[in-house]
Structure formats: structure tokens, C-alpha cells
Backbone of each chain as ProteinMPNN parsed JSONL, in Angstrom:
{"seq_chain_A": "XXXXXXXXXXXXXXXXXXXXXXXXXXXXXXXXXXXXXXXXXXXXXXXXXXXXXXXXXXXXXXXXXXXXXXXXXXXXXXXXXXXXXXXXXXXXXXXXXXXXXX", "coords_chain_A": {"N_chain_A": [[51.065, 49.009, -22.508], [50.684, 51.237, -24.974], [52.377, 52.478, -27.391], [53.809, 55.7, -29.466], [55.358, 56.195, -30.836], [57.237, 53.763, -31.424], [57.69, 50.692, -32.746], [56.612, 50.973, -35.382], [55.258, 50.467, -38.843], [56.499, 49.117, -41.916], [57.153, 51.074, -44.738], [55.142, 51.623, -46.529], [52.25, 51.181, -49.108], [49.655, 51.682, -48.387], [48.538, 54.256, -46.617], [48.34, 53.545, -42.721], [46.291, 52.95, -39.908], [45.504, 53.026, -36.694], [43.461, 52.399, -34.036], [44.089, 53.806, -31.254], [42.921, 54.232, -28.565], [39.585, 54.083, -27.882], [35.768, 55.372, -26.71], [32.501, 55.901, -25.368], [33.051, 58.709, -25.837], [35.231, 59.134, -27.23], [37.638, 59.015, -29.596], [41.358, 57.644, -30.054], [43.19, 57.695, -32.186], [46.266, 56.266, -33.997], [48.058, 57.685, -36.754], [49.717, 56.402, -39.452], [51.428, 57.651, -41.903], [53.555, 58.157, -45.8], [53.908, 59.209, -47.248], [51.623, 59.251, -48.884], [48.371, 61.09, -49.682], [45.434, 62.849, -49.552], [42.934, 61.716, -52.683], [42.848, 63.852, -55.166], [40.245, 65.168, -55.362], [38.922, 64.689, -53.228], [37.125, 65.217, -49.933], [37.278, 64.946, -46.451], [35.081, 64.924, -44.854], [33.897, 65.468, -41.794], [31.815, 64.238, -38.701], [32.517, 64.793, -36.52], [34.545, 66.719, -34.421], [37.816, 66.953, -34.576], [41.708, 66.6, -33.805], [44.565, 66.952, -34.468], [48.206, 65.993, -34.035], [51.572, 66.908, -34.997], [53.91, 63.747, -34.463], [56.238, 63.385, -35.395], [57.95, 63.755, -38.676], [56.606, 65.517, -41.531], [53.615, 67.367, -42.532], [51.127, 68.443, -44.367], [48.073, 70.282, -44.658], [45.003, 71.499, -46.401], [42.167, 73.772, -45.967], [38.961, 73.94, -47.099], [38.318, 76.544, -47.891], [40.917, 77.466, -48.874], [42.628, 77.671, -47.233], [45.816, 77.254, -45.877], [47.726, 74.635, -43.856], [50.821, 74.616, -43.05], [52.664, 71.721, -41.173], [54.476, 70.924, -38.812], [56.822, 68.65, -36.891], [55.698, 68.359, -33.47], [53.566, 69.83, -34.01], [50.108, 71.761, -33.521], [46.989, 70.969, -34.647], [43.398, 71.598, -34.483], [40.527, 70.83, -35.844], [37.148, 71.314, -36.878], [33.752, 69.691, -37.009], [32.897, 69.067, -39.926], [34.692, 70.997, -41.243], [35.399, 70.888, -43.894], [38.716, 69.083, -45.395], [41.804, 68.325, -46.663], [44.479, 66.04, -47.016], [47.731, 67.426, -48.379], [50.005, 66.843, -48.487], [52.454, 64.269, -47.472], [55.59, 63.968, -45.32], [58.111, 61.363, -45.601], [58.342, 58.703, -43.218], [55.345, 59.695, -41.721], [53.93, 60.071, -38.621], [51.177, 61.009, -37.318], [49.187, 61.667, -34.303], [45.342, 61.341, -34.08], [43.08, 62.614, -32.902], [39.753, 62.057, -32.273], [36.371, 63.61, -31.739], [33.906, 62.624, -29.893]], "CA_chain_A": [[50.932, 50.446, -22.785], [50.827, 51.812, -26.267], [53.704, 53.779, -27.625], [53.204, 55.919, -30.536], [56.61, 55.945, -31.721], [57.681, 52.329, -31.273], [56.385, 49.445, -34.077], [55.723, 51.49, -36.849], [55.299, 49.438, -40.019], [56.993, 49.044, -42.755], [57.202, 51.551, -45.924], [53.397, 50.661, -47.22], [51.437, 51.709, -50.26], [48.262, 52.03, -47.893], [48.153, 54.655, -44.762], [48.213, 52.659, -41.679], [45.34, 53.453, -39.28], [45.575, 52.168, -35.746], [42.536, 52.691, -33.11], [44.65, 53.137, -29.754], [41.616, 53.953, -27.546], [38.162, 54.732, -27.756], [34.571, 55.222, -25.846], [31.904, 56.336, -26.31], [33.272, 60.477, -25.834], [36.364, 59.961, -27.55], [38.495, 57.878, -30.334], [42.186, 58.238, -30.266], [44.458, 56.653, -33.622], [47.79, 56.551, -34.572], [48.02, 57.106, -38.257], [51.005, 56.646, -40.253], [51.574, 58.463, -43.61], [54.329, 56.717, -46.088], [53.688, 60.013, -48.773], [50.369, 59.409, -49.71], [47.739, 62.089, -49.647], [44.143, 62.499, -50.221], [42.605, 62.428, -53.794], [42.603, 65.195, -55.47], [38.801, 65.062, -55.887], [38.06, 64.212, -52.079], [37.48, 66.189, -49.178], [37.052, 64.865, -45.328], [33.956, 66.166, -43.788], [33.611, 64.793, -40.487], [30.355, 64.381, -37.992], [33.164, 64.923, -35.418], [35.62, 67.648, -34.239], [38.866, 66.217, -34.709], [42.449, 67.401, -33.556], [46.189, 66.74, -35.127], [49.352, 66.574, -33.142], [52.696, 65.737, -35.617], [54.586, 63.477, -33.534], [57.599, 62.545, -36.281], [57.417, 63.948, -39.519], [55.673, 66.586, -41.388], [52.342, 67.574, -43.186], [50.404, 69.978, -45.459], [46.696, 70.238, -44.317], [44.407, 72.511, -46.864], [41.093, 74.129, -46.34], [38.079, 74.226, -48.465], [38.251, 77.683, -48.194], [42.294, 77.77, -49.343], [43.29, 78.01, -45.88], [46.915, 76.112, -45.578], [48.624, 74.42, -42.931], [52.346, 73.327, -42.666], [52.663, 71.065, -40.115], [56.021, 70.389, -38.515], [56.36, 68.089, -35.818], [55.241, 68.872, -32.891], [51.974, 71.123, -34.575], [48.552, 70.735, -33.292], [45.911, 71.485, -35.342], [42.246, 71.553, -34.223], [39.844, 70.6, -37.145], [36.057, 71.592, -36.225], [33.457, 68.951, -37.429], [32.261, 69.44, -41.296], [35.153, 71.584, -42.077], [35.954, 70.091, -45.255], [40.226, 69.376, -45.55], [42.433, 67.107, -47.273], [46.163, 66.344, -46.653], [48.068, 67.736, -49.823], [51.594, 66.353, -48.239], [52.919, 64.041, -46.039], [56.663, 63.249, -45.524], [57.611, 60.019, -45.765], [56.894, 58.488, -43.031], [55.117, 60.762, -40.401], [53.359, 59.943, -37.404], [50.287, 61.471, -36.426], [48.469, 61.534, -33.186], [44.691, 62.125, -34.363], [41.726, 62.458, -31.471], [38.227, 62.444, -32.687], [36.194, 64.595, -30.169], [32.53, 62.495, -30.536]], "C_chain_A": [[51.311, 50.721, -24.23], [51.869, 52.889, -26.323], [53.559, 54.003, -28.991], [54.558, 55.938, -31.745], [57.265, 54.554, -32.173], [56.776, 51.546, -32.666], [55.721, 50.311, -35.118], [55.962, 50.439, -37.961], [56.131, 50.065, -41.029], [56.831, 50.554, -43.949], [56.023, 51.124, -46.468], [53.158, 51.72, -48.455], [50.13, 52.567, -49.799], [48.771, 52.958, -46.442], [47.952, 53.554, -43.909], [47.57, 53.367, -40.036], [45.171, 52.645, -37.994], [44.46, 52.987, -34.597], [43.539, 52.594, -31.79], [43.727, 53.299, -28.481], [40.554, 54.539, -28.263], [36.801, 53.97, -26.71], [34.104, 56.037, -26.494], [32.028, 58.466, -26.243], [34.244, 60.583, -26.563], [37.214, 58.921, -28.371], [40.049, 58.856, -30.971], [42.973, 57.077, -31.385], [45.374, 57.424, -33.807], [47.754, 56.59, -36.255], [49.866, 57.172, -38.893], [50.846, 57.016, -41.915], [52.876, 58.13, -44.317], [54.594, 58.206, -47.663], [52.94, 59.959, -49.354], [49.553, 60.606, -49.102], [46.521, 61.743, -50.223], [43.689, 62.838, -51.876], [42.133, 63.625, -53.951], [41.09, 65.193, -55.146], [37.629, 64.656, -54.571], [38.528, 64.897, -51.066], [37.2, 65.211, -47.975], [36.023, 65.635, -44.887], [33.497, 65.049, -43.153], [32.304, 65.323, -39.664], [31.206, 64.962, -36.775], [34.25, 66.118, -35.727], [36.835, 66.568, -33.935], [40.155, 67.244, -34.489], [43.462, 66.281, -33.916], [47.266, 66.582, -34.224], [50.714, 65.613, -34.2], [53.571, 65.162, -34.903], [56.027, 63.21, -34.383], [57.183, 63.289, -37.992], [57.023, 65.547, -40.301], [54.461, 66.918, -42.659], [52.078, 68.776, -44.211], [48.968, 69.454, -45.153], [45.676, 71.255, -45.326], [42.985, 72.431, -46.436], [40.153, 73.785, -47.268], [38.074, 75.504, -49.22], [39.867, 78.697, -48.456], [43.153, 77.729, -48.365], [44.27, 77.024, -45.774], [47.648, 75.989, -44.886], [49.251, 73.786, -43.1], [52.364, 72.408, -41.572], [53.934, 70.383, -39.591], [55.841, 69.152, -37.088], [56.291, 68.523, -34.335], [53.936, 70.385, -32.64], [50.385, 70.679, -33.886], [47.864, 71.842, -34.08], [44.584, 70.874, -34.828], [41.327, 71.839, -35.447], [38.299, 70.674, -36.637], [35.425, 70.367, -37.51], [32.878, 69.719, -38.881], [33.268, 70.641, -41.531], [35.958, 70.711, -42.552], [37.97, 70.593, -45.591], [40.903, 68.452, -46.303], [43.736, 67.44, -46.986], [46.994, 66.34, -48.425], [49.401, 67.304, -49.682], [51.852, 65.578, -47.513], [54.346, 63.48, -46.628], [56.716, 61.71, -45.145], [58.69, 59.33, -44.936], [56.698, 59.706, -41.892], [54.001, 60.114, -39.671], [52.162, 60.914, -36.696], [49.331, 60.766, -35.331], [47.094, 62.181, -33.779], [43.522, 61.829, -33.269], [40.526, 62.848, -32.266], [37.345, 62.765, -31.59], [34.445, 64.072, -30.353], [31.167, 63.319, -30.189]], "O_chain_A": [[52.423, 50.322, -24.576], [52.119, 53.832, -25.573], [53.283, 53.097, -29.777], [54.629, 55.766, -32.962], [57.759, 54.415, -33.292], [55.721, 51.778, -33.257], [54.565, 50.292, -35.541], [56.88, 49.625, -37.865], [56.434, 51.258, -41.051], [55.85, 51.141, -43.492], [56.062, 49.986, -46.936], [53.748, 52.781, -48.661], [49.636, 53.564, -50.323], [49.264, 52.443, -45.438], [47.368, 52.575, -44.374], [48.213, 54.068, -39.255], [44.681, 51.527, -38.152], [44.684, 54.173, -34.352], [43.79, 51.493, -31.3], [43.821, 52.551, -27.508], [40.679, 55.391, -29.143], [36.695, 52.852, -26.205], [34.465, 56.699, -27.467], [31.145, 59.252, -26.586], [34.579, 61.728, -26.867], [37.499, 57.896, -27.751], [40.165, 59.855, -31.68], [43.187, 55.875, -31.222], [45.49, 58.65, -33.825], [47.448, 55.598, -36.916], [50.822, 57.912, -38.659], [50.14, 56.533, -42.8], [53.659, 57.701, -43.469], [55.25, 58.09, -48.698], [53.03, 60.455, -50.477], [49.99, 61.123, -48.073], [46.309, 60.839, -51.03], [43.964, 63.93, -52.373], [41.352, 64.302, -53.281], [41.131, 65.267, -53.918], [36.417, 64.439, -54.581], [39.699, 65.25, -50.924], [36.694, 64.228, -48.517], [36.084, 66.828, -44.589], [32.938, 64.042, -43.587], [31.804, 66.438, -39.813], [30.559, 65.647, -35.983], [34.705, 66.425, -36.829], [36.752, 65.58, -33.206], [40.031, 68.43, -34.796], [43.31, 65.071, -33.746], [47.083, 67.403, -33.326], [50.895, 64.397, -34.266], [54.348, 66.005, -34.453], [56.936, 62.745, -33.694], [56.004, 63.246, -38.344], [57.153, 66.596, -39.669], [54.755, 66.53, -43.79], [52.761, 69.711, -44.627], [48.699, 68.275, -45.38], [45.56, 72.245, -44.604], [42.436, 71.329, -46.443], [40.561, 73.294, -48.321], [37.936, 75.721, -50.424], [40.051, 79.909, -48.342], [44.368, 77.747, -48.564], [43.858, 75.88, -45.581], [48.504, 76.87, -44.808], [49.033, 72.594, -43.319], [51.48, 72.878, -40.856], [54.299, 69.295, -40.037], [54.789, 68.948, -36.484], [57.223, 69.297, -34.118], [53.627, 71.257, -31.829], [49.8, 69.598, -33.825], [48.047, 73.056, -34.158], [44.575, 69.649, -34.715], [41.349, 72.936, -36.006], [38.176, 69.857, -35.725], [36.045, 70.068, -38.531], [32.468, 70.879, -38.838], [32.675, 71.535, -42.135], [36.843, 70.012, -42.059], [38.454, 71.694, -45.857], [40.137, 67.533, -46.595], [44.192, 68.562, -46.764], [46.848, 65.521, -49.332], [50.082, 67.341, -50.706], [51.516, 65.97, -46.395], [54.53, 62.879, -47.686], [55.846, 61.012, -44.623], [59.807, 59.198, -45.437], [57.561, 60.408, -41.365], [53.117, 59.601, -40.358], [52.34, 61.465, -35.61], [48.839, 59.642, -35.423], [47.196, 63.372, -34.074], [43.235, 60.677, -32.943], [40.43, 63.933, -32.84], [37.541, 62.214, -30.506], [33.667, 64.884, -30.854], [30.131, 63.088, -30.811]]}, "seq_chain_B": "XXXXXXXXXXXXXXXXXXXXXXXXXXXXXXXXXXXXXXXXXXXXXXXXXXXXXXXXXXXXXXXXXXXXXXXXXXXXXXXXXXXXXXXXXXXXXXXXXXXXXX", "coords_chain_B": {"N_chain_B": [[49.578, 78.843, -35.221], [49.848, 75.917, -32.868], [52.603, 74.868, -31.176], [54.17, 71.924, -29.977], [56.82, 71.342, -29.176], [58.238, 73.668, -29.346], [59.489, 76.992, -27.957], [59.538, 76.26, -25.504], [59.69, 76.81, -21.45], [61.937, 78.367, -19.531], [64.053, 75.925, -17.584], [62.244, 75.827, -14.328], [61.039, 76.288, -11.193], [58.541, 76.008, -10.689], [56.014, 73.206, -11.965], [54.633, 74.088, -15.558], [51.713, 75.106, -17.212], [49.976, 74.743, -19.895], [46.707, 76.079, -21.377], [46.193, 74.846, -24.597], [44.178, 74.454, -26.493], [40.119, 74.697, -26.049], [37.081, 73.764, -25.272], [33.856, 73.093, -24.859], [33.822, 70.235, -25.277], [36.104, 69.171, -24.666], [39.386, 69.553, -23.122], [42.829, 70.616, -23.855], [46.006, 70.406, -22.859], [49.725, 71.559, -22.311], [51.897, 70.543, -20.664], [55.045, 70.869, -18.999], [57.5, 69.825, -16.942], [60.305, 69.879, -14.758], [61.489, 68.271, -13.346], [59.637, 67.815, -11.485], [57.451, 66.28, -8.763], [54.173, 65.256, -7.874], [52.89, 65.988, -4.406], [53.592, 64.111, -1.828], [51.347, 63.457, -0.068], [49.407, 63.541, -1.427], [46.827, 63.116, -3.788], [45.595, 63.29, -7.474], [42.778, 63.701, -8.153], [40.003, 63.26, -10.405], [37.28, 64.959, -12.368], [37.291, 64.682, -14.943], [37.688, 62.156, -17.404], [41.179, 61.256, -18.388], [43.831, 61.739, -21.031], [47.755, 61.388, -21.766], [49.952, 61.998, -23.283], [53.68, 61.12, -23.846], [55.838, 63.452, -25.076], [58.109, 64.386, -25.167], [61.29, 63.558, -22.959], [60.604, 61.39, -19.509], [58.252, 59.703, -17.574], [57.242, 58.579, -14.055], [54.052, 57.561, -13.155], [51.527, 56.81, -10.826], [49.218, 54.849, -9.79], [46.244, 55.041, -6.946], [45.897, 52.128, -6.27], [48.724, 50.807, -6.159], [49.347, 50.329, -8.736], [52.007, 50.751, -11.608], [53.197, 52.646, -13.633], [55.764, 53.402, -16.196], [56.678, 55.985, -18.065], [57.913, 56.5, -21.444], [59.279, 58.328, -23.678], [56.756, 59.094, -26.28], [54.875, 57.503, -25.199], [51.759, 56.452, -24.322], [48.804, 56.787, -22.264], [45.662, 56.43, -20.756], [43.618, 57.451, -18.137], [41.249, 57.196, -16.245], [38.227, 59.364, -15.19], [38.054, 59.981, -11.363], [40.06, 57.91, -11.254], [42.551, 57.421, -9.054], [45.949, 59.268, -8.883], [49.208, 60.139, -8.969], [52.191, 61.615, -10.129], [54.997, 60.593, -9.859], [57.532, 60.633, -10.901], [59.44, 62.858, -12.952], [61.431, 63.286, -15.75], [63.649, 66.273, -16.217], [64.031, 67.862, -18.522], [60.345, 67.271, -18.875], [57.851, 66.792, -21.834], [54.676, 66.981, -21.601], [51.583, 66.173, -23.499], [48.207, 66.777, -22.841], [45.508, 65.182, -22.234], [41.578, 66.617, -21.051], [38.856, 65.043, -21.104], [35.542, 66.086, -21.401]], "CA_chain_B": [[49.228, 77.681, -35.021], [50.83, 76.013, -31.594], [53.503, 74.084, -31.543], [54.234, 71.606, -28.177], [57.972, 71.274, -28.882], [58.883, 74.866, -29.116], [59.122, 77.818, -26.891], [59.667, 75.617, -23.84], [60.028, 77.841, -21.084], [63.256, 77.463, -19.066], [63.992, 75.207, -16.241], [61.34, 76.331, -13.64], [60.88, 75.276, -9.733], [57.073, 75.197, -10.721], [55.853, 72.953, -13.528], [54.497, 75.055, -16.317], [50.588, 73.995, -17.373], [49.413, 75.906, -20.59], [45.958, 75.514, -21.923], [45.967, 74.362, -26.477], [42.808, 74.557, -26.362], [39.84, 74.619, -24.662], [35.562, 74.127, -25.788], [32.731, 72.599, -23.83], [33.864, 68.633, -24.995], [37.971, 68.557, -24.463], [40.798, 70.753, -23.282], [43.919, 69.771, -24.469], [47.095, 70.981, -22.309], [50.506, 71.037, -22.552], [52.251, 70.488, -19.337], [56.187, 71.086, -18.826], [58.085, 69.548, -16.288], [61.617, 70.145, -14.77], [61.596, 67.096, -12.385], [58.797, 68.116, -10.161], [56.389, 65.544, -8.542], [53.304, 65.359, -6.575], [53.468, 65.971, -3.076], [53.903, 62.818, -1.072], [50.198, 62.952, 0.662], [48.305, 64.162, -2.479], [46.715, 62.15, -5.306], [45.039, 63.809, -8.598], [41.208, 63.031, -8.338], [39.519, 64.388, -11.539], [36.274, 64.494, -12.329], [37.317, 64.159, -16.373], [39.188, 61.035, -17.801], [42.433, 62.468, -19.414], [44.693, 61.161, -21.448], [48.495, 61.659, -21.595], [51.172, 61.262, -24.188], [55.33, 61.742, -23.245], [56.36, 63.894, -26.119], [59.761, 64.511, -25.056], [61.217, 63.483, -21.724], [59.801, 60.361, -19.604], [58.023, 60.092, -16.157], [56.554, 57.44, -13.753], [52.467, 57.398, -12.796], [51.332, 55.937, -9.79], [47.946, 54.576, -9.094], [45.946, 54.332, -5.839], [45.989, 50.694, -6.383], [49.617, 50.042, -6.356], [50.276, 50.366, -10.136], [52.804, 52.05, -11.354], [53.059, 53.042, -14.911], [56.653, 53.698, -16.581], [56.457, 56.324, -18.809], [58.845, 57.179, -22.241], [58.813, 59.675, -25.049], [55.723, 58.617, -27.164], [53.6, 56.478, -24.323], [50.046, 57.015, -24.173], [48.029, 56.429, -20.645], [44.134, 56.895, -20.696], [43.53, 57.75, -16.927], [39.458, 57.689, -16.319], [37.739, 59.914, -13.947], [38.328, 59.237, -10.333], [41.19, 57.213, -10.786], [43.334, 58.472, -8.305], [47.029, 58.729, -9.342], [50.043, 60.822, -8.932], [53.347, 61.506, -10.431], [56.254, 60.027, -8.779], [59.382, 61.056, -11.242], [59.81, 63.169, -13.902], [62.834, 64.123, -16.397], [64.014, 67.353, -16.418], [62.611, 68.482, -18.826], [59.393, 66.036, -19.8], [57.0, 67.475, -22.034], [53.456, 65.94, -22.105], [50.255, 66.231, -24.034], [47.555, 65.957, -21.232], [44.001, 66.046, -22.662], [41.251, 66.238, -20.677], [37.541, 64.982, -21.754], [34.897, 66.596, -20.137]], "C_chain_B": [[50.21, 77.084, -33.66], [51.557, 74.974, -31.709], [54.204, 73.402, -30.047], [55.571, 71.426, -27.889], [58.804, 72.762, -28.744], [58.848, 75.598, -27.855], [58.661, 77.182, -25.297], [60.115, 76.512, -22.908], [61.347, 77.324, -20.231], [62.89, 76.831, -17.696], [63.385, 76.36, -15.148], [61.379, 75.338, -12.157], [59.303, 75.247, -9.689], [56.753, 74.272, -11.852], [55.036, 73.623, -14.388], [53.341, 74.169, -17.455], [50.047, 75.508, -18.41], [47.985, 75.466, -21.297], [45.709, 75.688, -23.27], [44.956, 75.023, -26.504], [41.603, 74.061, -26.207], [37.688, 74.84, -25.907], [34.666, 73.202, -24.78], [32.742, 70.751, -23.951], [35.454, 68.236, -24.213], [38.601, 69.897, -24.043], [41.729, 70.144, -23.277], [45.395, 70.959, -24.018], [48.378, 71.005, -23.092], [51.171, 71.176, -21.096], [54.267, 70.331, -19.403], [56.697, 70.869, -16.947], [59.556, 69.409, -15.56], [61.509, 69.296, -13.449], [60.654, 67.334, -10.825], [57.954, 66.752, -10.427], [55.168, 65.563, -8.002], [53.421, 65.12, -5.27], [52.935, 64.233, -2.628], [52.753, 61.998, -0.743], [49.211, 63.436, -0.401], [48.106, 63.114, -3.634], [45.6, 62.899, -6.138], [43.885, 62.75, -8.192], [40.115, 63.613, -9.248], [38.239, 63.864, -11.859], [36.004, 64.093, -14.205], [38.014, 62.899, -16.652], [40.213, 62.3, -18.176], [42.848, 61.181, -19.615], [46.25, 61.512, -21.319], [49.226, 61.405, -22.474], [52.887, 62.164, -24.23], [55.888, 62.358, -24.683], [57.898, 64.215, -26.157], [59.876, 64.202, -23.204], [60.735, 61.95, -20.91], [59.105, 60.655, -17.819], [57.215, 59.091, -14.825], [55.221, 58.034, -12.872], [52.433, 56.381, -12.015], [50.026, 55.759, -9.446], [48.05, 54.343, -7.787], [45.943, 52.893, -5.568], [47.586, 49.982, -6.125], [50.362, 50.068, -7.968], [50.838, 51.282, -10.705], [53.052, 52.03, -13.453], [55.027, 53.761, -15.113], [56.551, 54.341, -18.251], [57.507, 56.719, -20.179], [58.287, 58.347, -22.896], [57.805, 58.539, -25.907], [54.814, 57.552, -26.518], [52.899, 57.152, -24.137], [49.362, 56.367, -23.261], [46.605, 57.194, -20.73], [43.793, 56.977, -18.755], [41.873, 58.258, -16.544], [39.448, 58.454, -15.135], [37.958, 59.088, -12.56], [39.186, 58.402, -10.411], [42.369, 58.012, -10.361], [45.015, 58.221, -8.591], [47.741, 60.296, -9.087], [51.11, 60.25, -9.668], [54.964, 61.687, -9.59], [57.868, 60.718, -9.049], [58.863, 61.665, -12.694], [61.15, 63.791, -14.433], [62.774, 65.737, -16.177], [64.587, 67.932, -17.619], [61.19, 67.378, -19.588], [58.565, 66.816, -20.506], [55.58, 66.646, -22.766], [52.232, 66.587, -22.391], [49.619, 65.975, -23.167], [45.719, 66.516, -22.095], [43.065, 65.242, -21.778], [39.408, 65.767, -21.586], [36.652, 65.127, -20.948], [33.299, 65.935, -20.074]], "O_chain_B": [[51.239, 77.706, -33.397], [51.127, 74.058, -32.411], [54.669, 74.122, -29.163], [55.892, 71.322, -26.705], [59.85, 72.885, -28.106], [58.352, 75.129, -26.831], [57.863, 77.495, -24.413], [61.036, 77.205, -23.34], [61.738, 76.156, -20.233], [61.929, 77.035, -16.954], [63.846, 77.498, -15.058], [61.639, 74.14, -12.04], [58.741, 74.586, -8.815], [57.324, 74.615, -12.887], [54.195, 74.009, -13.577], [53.59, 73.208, -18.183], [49.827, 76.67, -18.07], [48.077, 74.379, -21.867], [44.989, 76.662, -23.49], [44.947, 76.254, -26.538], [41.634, 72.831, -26.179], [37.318, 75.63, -26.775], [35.263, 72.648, -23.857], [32.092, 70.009, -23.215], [35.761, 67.31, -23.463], [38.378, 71.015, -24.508], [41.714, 69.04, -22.733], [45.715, 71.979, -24.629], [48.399, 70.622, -24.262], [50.772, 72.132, -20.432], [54.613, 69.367, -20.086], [56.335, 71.565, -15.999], [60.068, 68.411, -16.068], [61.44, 69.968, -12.42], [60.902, 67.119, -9.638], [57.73, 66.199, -11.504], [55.338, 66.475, -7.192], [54.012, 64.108, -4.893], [52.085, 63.495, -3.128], [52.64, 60.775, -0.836], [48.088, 63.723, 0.012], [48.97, 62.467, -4.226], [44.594, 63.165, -5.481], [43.945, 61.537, -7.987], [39.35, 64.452, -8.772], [37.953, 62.674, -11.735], [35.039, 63.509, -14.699], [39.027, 62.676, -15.991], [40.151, 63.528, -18.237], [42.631, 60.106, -19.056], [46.231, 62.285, -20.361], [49.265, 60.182, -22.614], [53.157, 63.329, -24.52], [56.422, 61.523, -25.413], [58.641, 64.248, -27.138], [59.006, 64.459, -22.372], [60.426, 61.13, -21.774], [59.426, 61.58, -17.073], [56.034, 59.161, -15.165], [55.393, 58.886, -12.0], [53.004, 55.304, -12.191], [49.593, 56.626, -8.688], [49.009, 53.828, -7.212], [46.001, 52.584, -4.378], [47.674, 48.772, -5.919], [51.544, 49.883, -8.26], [50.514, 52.462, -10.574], [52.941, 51.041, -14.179], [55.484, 54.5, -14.242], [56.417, 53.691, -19.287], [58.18, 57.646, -19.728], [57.281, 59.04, -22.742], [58.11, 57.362, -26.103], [54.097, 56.818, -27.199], [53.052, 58.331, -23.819], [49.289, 55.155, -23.466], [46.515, 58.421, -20.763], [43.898, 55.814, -18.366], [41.442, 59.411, -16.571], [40.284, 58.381, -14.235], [38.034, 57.86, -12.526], [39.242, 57.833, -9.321], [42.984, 58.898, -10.955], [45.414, 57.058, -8.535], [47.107, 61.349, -9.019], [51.25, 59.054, -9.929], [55.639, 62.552, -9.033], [58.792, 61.086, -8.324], [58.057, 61.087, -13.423], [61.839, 64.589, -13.798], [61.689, 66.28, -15.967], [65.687, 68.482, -17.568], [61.247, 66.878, -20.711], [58.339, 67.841, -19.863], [55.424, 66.038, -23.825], [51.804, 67.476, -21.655], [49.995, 65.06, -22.434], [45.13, 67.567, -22.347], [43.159, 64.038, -21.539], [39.041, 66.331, -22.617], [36.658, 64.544, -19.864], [32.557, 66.202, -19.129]]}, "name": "protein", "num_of_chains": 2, "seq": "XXXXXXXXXXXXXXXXXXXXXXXXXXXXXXXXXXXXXXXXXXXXXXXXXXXXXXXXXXXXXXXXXXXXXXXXXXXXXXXXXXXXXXXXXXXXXXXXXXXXXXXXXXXXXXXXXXXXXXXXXXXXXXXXXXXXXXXXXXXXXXXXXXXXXXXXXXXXXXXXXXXXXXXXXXXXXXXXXXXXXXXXXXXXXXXXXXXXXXXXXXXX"}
């Protein structure tokens, strides 16, 4: 059984992106965040609706359209597909739960 | 924005099932528990998978088969359609993520 808290890695340079299930309706990953954030200069636009949950940790999520979310732990955020976001914070480290909705 | 660790409601003699939110692929619960189980002669038969993850709290899952699932804070259990299963024990207070996929 997968545990999302347990075995986190080390202090990394790189996000750490773990597939813990998927089919073909639904892909769930663990990501870990270490204090990196997306380039300035790059946005996320997904084919998929995607949803957040901070399990440890906490975030900064922005809009395209300025719109900004704190994210403490225990936050869920629901991200609809092709709205364009980038993470402008993460503490270091934090634990998200992210579900891609295919 | 909703938040699954807050605003827990208090110890309850029902368990306390709120729906995140809710569109035509996923609904995504939160479910609060104060050591209730499923009755004795009853087993959950769903016509969605769900998933489950112990955010605070822990609780043991019981398949029709015999298997029994031991749950903590931060275990994740994919539970497909028709697999028939009940909950045997929970903490007082557990609080779990329960999403279903429809």
C-alpha cells in the first residue's frame, strides 16, 4: 500500500514526481516540491482537469488571469483543463496529492 | 477555497460525508469519522471505483475476499467498482479524502 507521507526523498534540486495509480479515467501522483517553482516564462496548460490537495507543506498557485492561491496544508484546489497556472512558491519540502481527471 | 483539515465538525454518533466537489467525471468527498463502522451484515457495493487517502486519523478496510487493509494517516487504497468492502475500525476522529470516479 502506498503512503504519501512515508519515503519522501531527500532535499533534491529536481521536483520528485511519483505515478501512484493510474487507468485509463484517472492518474493519481505524489509530487514533492524542495522550493522550486515554475519558470517564470512557463505556464501549465493541461488537456486534463486536474485537482491539488496539500498534504505537508505549503504553496502559492497563480492564474493567468492574476487569480492567487495560498495553499496551506490541507487546501484542495480544483484546476479545470487549459487553465493556464504556475506554482510561484513552494515551501521546502511540501507534499502534494495531485489527481489528473482524464 | 476548502480546506479538509479545518472546521471538523465535533464528535458525532453519525459519520459526517461532505461533498468538495462534484462534475460529471469525479466527486471528491471528505468523510469524518468518530469511530463508526459499517454495520455487521452490510458491504459498500459501488458502481464507481473510489479512491481513499487517511489524512488524519487511521482505519481498517475489509474486503469480500478476506483482505483486510490497515489503514494510517497518509495511505492511499484504490477500491474499483463492485469490490465489495466495508469498514471495520475507525479512530475517533479519522479524516479521509474519498474520491469517487464516475
Amino acid at each position: 500500500m502506498f503512503n504519501f507521507l512515508q519515503n519522501i526523498p531527500e532535499n533534491s534540486r529536481e521536483e520528485f514526481f511519483q505515478t501512484v495509480f493510474q487507468n485509463e479515467k484517472v492518474k493519481v501522483e505524489r509530487i514533492v516540491s524542495y522550493g522550486q517553482t515554475t519558470p517564470e516564462d512557463f505556464w501549465y496548460d493541461q488537456d486534463e482537469d486536474e485537482f491539488v490537495v496539500i498534504l505537508s507543506g505549503s504553496a502559492i498557485i497563480k492564474y493567468e488571469n492574476g487569480e492567487i492561491f495560498y495553499l496551506a496544508k490541507g487546501d484542495f484546489l480544483y484546476i479545470k483543463a487549459h487553465q493556464k497556472h504556475k506554482v510561484t512558491y513552494t515551501e521546502n519540502p511540501t507534499i502534494w496529492l495531485a489527481v489528473f481527471i482524464v
